[in-house]
Backbone atoms as SQL, in Angstrom:
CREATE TABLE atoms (id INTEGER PRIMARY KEY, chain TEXT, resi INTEGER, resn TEXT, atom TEXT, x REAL, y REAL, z REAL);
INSERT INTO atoms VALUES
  (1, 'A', 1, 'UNK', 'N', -2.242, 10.856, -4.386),
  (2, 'A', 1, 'UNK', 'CA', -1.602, 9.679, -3.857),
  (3, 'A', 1, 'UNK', 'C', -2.087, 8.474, -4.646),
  (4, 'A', 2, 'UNK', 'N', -1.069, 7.967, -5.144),
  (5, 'A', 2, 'UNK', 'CA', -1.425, 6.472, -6.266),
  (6, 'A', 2, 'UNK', 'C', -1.919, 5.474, -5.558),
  (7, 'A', 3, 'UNK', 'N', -2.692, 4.987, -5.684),
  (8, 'A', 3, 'UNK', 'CA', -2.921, 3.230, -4.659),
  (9, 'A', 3, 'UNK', 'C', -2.317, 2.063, -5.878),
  (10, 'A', 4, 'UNK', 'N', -1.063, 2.300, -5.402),
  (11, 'A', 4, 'UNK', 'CA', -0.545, 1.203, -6.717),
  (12, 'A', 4, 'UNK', 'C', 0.954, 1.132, -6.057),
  (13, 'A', 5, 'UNK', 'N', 1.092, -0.463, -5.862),
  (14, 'A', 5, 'UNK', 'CA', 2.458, -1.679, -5.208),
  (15, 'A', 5, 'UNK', 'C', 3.490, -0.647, -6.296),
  (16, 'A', 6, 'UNK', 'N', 4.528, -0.227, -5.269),
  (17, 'A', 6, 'UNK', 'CA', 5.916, 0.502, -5.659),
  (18, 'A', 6, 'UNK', 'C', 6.781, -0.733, -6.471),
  (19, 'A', 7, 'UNK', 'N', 6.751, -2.147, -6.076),
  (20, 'A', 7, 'UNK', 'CA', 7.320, -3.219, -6.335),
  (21, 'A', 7, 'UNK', 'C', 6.880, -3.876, -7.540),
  (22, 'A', 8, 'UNK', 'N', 6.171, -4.303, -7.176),
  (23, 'A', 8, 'UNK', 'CA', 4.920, -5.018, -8.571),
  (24, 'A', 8, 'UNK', 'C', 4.119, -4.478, -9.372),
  (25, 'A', 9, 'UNK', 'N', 3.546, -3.331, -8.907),
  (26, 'A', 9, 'UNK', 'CA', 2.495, -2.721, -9.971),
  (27, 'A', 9, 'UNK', 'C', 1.003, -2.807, -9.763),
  (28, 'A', 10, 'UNK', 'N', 0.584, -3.887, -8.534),
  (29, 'A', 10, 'UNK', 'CA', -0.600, -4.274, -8.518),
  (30, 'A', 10, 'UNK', 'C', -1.404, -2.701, -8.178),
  (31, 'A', 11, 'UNK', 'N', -2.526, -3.080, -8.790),
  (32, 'A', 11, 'UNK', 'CA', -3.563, -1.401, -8.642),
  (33, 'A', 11, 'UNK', 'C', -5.140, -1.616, -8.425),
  (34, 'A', 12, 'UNK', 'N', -6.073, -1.019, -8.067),
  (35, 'A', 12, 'UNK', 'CA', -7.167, -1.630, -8.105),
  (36, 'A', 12, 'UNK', 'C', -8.023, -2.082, -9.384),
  (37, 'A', 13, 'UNK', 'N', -8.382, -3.168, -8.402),
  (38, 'A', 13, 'UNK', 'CA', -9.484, -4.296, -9.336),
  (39, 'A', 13, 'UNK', 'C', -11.169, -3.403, -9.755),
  (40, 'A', 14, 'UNK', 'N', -11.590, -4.120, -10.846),
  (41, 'A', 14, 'UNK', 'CA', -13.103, -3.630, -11.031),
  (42, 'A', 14, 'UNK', 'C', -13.823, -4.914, -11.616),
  (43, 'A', 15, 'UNK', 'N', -14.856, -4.824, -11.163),
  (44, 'A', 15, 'UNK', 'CA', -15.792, -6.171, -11.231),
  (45, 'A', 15, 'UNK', 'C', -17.267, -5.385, -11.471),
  (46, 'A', 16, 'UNK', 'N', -18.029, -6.830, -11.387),
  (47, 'A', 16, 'UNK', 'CA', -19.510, -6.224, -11.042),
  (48, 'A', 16, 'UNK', 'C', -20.095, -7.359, -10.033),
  (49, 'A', 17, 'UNK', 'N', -20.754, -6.502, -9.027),
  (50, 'A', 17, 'UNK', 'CA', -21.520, -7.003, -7.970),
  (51, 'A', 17, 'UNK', 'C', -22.720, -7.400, -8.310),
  (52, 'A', 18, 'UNK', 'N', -23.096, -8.593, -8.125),
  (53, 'A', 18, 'UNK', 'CA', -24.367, -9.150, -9.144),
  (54, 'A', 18, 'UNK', 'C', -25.527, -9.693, -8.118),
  (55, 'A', 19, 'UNK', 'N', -26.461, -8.674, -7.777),
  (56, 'A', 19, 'UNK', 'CA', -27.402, -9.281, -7.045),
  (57, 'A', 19, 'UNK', 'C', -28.267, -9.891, -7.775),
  (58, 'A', 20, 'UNK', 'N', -28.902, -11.343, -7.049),
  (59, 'A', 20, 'UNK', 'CA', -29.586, -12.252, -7.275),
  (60, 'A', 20, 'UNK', 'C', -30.727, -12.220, -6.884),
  (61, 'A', 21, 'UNK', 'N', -31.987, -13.229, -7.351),
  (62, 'A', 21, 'UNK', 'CA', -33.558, -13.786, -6.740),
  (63, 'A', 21, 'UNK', 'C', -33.509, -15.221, -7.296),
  (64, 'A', 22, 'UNK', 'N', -33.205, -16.010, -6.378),
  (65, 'A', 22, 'UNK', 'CA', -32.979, -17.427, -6.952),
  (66, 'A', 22, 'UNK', 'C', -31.867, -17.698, -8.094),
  (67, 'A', 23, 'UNK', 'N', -32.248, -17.832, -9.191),
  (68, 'A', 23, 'UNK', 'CA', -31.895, -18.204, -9.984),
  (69, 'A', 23, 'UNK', 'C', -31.667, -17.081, -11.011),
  (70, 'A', 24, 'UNK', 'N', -32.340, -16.136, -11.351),
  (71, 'A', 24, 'UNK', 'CA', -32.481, -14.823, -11.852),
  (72, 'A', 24, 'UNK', 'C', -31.543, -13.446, -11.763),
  (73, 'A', 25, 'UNK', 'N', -30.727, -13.158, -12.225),
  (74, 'A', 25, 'UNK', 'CA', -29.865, -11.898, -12.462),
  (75, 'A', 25, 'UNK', 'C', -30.824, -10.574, -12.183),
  (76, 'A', 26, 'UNK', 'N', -30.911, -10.270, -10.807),
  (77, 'A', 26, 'UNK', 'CA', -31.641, -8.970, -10.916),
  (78, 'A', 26, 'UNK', 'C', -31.021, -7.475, -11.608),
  (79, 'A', 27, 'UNK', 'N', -30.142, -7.076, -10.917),
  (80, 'A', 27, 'UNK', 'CA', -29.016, -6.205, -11.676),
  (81, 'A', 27, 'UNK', 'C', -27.258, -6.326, -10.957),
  (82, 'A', 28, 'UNK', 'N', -27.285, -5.713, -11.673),
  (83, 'A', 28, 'UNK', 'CA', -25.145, -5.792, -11.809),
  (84, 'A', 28, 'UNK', 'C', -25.104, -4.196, -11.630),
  (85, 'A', 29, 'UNK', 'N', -24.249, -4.105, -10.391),
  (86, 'A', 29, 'UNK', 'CA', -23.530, -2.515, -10.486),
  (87, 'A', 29, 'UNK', 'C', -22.043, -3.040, -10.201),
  (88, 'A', 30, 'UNK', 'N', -21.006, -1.500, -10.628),
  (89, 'A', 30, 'UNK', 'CA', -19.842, -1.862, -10.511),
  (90, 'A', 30, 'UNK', 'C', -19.174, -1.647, -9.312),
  (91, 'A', 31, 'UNK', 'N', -17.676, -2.657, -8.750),
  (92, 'A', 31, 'UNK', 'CA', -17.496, -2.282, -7.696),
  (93, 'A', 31, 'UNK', 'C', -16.119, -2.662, -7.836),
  (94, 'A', 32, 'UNK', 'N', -15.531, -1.754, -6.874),
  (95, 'A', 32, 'UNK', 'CA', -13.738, -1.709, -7.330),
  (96, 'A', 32, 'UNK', 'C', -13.031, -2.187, -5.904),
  (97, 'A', 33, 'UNK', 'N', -12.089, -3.046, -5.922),
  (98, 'A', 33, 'UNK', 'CA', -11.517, -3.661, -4.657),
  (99, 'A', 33, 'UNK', 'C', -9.919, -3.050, -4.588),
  (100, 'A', 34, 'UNK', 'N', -9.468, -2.244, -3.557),
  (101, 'A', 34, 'UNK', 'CA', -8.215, -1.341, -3.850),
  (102, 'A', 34, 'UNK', 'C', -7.175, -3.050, -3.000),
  (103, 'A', 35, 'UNK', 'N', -5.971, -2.357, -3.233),
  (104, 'A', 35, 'UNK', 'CA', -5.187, -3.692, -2.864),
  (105, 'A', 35, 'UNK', 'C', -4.668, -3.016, -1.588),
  (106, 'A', 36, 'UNK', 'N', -4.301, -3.837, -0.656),
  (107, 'A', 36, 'UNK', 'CA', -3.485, -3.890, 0.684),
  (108, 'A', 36, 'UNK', 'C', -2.208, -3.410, 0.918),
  (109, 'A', 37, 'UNK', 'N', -1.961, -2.312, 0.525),
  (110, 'A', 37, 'UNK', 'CA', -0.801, -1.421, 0.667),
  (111, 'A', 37, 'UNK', 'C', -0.176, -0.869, 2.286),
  (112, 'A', 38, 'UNK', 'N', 0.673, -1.221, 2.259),
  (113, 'A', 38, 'UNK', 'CA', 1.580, -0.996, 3.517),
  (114, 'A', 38, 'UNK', 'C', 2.726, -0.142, 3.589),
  (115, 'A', 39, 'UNK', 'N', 3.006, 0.773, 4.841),
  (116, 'A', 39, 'UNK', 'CA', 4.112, 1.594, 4.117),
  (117, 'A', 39, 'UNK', 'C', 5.496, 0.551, 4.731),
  (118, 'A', 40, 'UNK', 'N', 6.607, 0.563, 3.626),
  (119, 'A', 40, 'UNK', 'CA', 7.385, -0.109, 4.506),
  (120, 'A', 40, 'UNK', 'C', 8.850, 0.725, 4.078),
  (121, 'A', 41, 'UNK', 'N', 10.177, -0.018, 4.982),
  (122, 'A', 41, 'UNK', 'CA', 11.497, 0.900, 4.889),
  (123, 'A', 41, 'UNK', 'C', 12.047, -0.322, 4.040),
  (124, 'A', 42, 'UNK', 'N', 12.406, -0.110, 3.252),
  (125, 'A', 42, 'UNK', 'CA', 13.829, -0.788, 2.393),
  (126, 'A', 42, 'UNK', 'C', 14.596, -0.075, 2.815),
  (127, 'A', 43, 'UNK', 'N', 16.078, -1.217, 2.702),
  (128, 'A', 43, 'UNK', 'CA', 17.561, -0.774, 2.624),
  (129, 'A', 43, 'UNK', 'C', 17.752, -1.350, 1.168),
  (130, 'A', 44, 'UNK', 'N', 18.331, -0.224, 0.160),
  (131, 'A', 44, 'UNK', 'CA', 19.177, -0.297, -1.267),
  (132, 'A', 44, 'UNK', 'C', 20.426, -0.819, -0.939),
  (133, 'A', 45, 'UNK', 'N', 20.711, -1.255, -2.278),
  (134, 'A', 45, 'UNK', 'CA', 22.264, -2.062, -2.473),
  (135, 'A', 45, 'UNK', 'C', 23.144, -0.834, -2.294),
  (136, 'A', 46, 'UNK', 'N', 23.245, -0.301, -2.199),
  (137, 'A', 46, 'UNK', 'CA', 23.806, 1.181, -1.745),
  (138, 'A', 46, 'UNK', 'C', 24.057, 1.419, -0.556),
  (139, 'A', 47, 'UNK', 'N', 23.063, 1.214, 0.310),
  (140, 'A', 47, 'UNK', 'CA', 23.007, 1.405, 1.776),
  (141, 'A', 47, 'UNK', 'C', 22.230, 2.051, 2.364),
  (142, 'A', 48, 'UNK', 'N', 21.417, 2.977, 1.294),
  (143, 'A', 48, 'UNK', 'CA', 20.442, 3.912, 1.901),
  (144, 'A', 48, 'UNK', 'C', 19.110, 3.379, 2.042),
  (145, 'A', 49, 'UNK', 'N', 18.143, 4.304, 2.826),
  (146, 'A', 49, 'UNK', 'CA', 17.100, 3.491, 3.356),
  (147, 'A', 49, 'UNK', 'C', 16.002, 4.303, 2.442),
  (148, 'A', 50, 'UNK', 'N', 15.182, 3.335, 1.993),
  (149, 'A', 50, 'UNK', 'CA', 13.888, 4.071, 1.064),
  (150, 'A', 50, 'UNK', 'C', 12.743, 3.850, 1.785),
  (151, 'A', 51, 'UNK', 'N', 11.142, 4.963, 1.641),
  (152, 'A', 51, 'UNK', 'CA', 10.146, 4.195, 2.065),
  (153, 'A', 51, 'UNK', 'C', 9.304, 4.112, 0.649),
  (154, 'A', 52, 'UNK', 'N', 8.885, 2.629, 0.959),
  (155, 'A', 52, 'UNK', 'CA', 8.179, 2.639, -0.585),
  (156, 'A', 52, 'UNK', 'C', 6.523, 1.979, 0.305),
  (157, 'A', 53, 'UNK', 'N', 5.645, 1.859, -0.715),
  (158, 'A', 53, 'UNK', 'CA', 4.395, 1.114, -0.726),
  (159, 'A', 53, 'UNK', 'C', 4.546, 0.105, -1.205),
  (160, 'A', 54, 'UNK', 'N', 4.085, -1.141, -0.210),
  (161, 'A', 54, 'UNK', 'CA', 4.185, -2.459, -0.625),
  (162, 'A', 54, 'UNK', 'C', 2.657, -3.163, -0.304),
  (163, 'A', 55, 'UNK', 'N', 2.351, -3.788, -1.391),
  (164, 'A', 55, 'UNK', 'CA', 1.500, -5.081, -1.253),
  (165, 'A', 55, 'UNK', 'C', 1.512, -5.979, -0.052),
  (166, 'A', 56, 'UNK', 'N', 0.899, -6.169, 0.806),
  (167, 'A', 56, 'UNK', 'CA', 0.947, -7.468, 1.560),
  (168, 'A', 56, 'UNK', 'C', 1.253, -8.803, 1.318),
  (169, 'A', 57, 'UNK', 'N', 1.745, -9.210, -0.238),
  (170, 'A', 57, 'UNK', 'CA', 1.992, -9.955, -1.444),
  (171, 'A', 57, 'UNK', 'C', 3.578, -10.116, -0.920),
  (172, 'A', 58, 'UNK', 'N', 3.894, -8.845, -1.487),
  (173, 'A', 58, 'UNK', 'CA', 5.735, -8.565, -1.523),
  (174, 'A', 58, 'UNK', 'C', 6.376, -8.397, -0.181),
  (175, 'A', 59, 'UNK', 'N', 5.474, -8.106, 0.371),
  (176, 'A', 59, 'UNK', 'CA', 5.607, -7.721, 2.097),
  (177, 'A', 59, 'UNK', 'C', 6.394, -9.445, 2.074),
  (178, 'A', 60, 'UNK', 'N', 5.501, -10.316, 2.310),
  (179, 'A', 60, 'UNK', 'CA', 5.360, -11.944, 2.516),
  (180, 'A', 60, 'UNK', 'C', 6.525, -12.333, 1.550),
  (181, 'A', 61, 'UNK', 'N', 6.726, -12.022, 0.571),
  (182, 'A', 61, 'UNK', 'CA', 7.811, -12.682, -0.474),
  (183, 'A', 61, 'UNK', 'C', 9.553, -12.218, 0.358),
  (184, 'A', 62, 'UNK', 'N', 9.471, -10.657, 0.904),
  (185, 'A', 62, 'UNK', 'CA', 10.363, -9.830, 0.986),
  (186, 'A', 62, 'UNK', 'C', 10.946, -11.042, 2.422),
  (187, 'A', 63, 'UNK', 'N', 9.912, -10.921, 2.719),
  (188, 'A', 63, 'UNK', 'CA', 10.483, -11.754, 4.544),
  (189, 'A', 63, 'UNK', 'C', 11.000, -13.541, 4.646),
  (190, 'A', 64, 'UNK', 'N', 10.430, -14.132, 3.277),
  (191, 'A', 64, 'UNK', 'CA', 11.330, -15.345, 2.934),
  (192, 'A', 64, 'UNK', 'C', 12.707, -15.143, 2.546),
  (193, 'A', 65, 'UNK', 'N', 12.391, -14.000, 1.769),
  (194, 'A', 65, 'UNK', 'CA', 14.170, -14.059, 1.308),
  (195, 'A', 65, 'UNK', 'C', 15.253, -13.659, 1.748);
């Protein structure tokens, strides 16, 4: 199962988590943030009904328009 927006493409992020002592860089490990995927129903210009994975992004864009 992909964790990746059917609409946009968004997929998970990777960073590094950087613990500190004051001022001082103690160490950096890596850490990955997955995105907010929702299952939702589209209706196609067709008429038929799809379920795709949506972003909470497109979710919000989908309901203005």
């Amino acid at each position: 199962m992909s964790r990746e927006c059917d609409i946009c493409g968004k997929s998970q992020m990777t960073g590094n988590q950087v613990k500190r002592q004051s001022q001082w860089v103690l160490r950096r490990t890596n850490t990955q943030k997955q995105p907010n995927l929702q299952p939702v129903t589209m209706t196609t210009e067709s008429g038929n009904t799809v379920r795709v994975k949506a972003c909470t992004k497109c979710i919000k864009k989908m309901k203005s328009e």
